[in-house]
C-alpha positions in Angstrom: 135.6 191.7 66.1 138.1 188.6 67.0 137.4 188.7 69.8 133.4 189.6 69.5 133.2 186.1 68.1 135.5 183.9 70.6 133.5 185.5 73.2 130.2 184.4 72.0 131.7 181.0 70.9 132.8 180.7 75.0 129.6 181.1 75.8 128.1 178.8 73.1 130.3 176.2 74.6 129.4 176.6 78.3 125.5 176.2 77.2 126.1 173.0 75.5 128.4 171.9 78.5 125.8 173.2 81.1 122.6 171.5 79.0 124.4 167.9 78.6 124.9 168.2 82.4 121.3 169.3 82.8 120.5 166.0 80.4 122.4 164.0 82.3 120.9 164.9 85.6 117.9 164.5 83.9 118.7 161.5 83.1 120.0 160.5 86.5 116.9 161.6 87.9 114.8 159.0 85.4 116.8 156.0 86.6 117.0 157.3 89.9 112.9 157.3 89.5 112.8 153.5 87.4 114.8 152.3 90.2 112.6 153.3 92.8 109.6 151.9 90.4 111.2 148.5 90.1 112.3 149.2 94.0 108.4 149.6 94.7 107.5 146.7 92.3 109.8 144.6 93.9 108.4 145.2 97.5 104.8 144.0 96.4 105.3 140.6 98.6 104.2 137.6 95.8 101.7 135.2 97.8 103.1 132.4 100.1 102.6 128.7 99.4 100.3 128.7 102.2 98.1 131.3 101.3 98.4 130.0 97.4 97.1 126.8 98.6 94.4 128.3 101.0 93.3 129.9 98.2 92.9 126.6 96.2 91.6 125.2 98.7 88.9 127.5 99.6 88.0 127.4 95.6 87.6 123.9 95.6 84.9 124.3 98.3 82.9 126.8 96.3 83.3 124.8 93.2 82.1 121.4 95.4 79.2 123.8 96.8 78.0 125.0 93.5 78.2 121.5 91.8 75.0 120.5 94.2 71.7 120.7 94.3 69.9 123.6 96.1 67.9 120.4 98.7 71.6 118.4 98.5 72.9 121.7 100.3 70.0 122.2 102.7 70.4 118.5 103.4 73.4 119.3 104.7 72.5 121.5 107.2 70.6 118.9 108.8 71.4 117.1 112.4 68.9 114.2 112.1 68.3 110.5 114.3 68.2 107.2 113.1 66.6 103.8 114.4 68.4 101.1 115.5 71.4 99.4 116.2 72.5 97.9 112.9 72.5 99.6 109.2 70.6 97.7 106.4 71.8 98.7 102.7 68.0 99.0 102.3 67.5 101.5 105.0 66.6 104.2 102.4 65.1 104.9 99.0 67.9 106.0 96.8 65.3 107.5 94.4 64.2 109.8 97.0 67.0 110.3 99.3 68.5 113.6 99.8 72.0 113.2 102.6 71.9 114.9 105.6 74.5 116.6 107.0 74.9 114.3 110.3 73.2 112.1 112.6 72.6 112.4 116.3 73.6 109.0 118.4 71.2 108.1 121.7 71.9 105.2 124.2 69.5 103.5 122.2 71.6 103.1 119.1 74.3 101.4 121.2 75.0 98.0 122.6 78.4 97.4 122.8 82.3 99.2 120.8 81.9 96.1 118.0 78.5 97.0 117.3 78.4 100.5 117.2 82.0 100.4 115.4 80.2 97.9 112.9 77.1 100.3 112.8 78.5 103.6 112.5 81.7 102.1 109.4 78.6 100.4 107.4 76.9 103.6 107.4 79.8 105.4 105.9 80.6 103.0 103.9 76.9 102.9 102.2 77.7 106.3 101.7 80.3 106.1 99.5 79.1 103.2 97.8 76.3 105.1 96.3 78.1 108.1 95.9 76.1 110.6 98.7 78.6 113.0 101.1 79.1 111.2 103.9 77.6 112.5 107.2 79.2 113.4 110.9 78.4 111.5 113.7 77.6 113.2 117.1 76.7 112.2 120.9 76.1 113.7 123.8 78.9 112.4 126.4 79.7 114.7 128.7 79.6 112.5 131.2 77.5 111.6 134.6 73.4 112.0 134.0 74.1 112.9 130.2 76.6 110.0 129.0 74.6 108.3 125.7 78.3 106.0 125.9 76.8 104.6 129.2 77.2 101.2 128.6 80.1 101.3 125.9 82.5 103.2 127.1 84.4 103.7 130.3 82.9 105.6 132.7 82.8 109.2 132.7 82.1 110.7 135.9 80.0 114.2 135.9 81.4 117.6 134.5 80.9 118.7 138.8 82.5 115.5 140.2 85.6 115.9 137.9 85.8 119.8 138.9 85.4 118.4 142.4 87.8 115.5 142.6 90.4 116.4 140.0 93.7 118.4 139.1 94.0 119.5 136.0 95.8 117.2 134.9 93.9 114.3 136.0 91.1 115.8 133.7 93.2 116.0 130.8 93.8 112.3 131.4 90.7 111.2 132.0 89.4 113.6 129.1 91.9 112.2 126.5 90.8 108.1 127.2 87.4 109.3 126.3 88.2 111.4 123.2 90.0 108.4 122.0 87.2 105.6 122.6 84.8 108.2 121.3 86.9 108.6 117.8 87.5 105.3 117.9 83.8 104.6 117.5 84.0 106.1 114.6 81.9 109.3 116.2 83.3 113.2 114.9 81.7 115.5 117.0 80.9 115.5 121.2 78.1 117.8 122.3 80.0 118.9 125.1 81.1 120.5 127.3 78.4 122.6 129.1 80.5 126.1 129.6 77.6 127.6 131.9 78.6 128.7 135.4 76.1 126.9 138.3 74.2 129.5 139.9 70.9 129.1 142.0 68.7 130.3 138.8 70.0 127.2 136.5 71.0 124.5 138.9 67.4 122.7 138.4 68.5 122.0 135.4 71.7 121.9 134.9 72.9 120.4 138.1 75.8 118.0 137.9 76.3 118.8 134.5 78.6 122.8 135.1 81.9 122.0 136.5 80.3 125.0 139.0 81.4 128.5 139.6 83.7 130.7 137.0 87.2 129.8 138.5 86.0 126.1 137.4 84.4 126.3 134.3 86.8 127.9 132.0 90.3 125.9 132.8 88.3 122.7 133.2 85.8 123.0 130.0 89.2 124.7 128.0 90.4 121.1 129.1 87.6 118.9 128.2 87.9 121.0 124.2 92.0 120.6 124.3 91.2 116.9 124.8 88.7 116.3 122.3 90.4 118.5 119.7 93.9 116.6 119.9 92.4 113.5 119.3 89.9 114.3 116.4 86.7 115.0 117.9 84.8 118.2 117.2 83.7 119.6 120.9 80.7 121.8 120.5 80.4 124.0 123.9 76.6 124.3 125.1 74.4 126.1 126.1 74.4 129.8 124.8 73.7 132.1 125.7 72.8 130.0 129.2 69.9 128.5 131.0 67.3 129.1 134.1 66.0 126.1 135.6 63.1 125.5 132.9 63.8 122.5 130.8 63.6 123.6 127.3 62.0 120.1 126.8 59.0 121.2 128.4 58.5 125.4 127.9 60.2 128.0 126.8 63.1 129.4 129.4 63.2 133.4 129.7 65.7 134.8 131.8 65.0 138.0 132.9 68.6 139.2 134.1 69.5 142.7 133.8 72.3 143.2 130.6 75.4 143.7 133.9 74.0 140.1 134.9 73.8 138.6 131.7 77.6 139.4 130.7 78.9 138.8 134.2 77.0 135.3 134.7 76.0 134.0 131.3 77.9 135.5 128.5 81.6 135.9 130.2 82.6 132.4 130.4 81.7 131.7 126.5 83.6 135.0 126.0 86.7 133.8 127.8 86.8 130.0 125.7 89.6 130.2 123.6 90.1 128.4 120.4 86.4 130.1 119.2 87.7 129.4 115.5 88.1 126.0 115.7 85.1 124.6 117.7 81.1 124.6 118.1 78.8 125.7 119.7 74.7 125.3 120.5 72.9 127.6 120.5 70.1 127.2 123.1 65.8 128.3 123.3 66.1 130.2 126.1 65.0 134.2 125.8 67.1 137.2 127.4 65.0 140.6 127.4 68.5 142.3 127.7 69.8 141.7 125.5 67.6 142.8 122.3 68.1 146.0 121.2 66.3 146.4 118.2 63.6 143.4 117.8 61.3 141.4 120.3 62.9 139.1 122.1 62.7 135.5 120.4 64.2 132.4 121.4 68.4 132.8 121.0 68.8 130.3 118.2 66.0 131.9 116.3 67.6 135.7 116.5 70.2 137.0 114.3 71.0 139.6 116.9 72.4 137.0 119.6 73.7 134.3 116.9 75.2 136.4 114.2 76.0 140.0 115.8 76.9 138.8 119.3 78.0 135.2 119.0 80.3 135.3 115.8 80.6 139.3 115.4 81.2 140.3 119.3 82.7 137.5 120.6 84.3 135.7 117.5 82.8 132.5 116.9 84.1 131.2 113.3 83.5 127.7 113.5 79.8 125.7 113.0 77.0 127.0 114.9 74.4 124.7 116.0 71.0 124.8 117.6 69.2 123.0 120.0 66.6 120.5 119.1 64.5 122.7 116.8 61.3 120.2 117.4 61.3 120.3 121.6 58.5 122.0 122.9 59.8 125.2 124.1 59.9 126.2 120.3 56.7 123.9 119.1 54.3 125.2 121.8 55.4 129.1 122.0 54.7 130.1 118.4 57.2 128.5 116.4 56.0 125.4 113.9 58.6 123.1 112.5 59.1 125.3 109.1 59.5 128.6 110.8 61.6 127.6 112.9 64.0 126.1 110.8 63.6 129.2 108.3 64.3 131.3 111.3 66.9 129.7 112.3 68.6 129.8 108.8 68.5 133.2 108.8 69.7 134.2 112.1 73.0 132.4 111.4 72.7 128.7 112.4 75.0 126.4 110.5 73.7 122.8 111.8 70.1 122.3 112.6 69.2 119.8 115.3 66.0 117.8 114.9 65.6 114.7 117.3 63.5 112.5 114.6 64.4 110.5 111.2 62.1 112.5 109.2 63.5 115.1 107.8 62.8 115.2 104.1 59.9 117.3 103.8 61.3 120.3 105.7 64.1 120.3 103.0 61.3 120.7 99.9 59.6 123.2 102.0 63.1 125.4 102.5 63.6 125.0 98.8 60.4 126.4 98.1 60.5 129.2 100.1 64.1 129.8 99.1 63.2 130.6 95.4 62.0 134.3 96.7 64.4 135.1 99.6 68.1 135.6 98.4 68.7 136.1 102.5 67.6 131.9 102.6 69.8 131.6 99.9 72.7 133.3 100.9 73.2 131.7 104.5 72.5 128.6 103.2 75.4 128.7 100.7 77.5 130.2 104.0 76.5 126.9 106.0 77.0 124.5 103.4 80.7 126.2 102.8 81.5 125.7 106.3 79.8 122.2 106.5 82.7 120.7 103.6 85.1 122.6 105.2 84.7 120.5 108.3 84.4 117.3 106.9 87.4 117.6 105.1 89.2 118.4 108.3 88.0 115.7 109.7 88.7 113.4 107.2 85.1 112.7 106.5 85.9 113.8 103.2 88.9 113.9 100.5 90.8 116.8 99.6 94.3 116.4 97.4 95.4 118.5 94.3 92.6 120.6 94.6 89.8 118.6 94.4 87.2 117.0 96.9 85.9 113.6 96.6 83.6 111.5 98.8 86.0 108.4 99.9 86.0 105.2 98.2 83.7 102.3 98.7 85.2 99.9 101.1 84.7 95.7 99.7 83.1 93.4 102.2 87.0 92.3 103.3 88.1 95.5 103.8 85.3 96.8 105.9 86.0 93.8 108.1 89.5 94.6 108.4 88.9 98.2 109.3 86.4 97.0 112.0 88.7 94.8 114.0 91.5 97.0 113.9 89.3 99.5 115.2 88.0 97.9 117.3 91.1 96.6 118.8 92.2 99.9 119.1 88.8 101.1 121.2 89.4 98.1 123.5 92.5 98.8 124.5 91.9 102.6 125.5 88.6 101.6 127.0 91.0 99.3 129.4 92.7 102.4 130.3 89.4 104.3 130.6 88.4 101.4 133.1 91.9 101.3 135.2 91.6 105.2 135.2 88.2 105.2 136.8 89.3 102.8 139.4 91.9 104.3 140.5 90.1 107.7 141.0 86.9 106.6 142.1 87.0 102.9 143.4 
């Protein structure tokens, strides 16, 4: 019996000894398991200061968006002209003014670097004092036939004579003197250069204007964009998705190229650009049968297949999309009033839209109006406008700091003055250079 029971109590001890093991494997295996929670907790990478501050940033823009009116924003949107060579603080009615998002600069609005310095500074500074977000200015200098800085600048020989006559580096130089007398002038964006290759089909109207066949175009415009970009101008490449040798000015180009000689002649050197996120580009009127798939073909700026599924899907264009003139007759006498247009235009994915007159105000009612049923309008207008502030911040047009944007401060009569001569001191002395440069190269 003794030994009955010491037998039993052995193997009452060797279960309790075996289940505290089994516990404390159990137990192992629960902080082997924690650990390996807190191990995967631990590899969930907390957000960078950079992308923390993006992500500021980028709420500050939609908070700036949705603080304005639905006609402030497609104000914006708006590439308009203006008269003149000098600004009068009278030049519009505040009750009725809605800002646009930029001006376009001719020859006309230009006499001399002190007056357009004095013209463009007053402009701004008219803005601020009233409180409106101040606007981009843009030109056309490309240089040769299409140089509005004619008789301001130095000279600026032809996109074809520079691709003729210069290295590389030449170009840069020559490039760089007129990025910083352009900036200097207190102008943000350049409508240039033309990335089009010069075949027999568009050399009516392009002509000097190509630096000439593919092996040209693409290291010499990537110049001409390195150039403006390092010294604060926004380029904005031109003219996609290419050109016959009808002037848009007068009809309505349509280029009827099978889709292997569309990609190889007019698409490829816009698809080998790099830098797509942080430039323009204009859109153009001209028609390509090839490439529409799924709707008739329309006029390039007007389609969302070419602008919003080929330009920025396909080929990756982030930064603002502009059209061409929206009021030239190869849009007004095909079909396409001023409102639809405009409304098309929206839609298909334009961010800036071009119109070579002052008058602009009544378009913007007429968008509003229509916007109230179409969320579509809505919606790419809210894009645009987003992109719009996002560039003028860059570009110090306006103010960003501790998460907040503001439109700059008022400048007093004194300090206006002051900024214009040091300005100006500063555009005469690279215009110098501009000069010497030009003389050296071309007598």
């Amino acid at each position: 019996m003794k030994t009955r029971f010491i037998l039993i109590y052995a193997l009452l001890l060797s279960f309790i000894f075996i289940s505290c093991n089994k516990k404390e494997e159990v137990g192992n295996i629960k902080t082997v398991n924690n650990n390996a929670e807190n191990q995967q907790v631990e590899m969930i990478e907390e957000p960078s200061p950079e992308e923390i501050a993006q992500k500021k940033y980028e709420e500050a823009i939609s908070l700036f968006v949705k603080e304005m009116s639905l006609e402030e924003k497609i104000g914006q949107m708006f590439l308009i002209t203006i008269g003149g060579t000098t600004f009068s603080n009278s030049y519009y009615d505040l009750e009725s003014f809605i800002a646009p998002g930029g001006y376009l600069l001719f020859a006309y609005n230009f006499e001399n670097g002190k007056q357009t310095i004095d013209f463009t500074s007053s402009i701004q500074n008219w803005y601020s004092k009233n409180s409106f977000i101040n606007p981009f200015f843009s030109v056309d200098q490309e240089g040769g036939l299409v140089n509005r800085l004619r008789n301001v600048a130095s000279p600026l020989p032809s996109a074809k004579s520079v691709g003729k006559f210069l290295s590389l580096d030449l170009a840069q130089q020559l490039y760089d003197l007129s990025a910083k007398q352009i900036s200097a002038l207190g102008i943000q964006v350049n409508l240039g250069p033309v990335v089009e290759i010069l075949t027999e089909d568009n050399e009516g109207f392009l002509d000097s204007r190509s630096f000439g066949d593919f092996e040209k175009v693409i290291p010499y415009s990537e110049i001409f964009i390195n150039s403006m970009l390092e010294n604060n101008v926004f380029p904005v490449v031109k003219h996609f998705p290419g050109n016959n040798a009808d002037d848009p000015h007068l009809g309505l180009p349509i280029i009827n190229f099978d889709i292997e000689k569309t990609r190889n002649i007019l698409i490829s050197p816009f698809e080998k650009i790099e830098n797509k996120e942080n430039l323009g580009i204009l859109v153009a009127h001209s028609v390509l049968p090839s490439l529409f798939s799924s709707e008739t073909p329309i006029p390039a700026c007007l389609s969302k297949e070419i602008v919003t599924n080929l330009l920025k899907n396909q080929l990756g264009y982030s930064g603002l999309v502009f059209s061409d003139d929206l009021l030239m007759a190869a849009l007004q006498n095909n079909g396409y009033d001023s409102i639809t247009a405009i409304t098309m235009a929206i839609k298909a994915g334009i961010n800036i839209l071009m119109i070579s007159q002052k008058e602009y105000l009544p378009f913007i009612k007429e968008i509003a109006i229509l916007s109230e049923n179409d969320q579509e309008l809505v919606s790419n207008i809210e894009e645009s406008v987003s992109k719009i502030i996002d560039y003028k911040i860059k570009y110090g047009i306006l103010n960003y700091e501790d998460g907040k944007i503001s439109i700059p401060n008022a400048k007093t009569a004194e300090e206006l003055q002051v900024y214009q001569n040091i300005k100006y001191e500063e555009f005469s002395k690279v215009k110098e250079e501009g000069e010497e440069f030009y003389r050296t190269y071309w007598g």
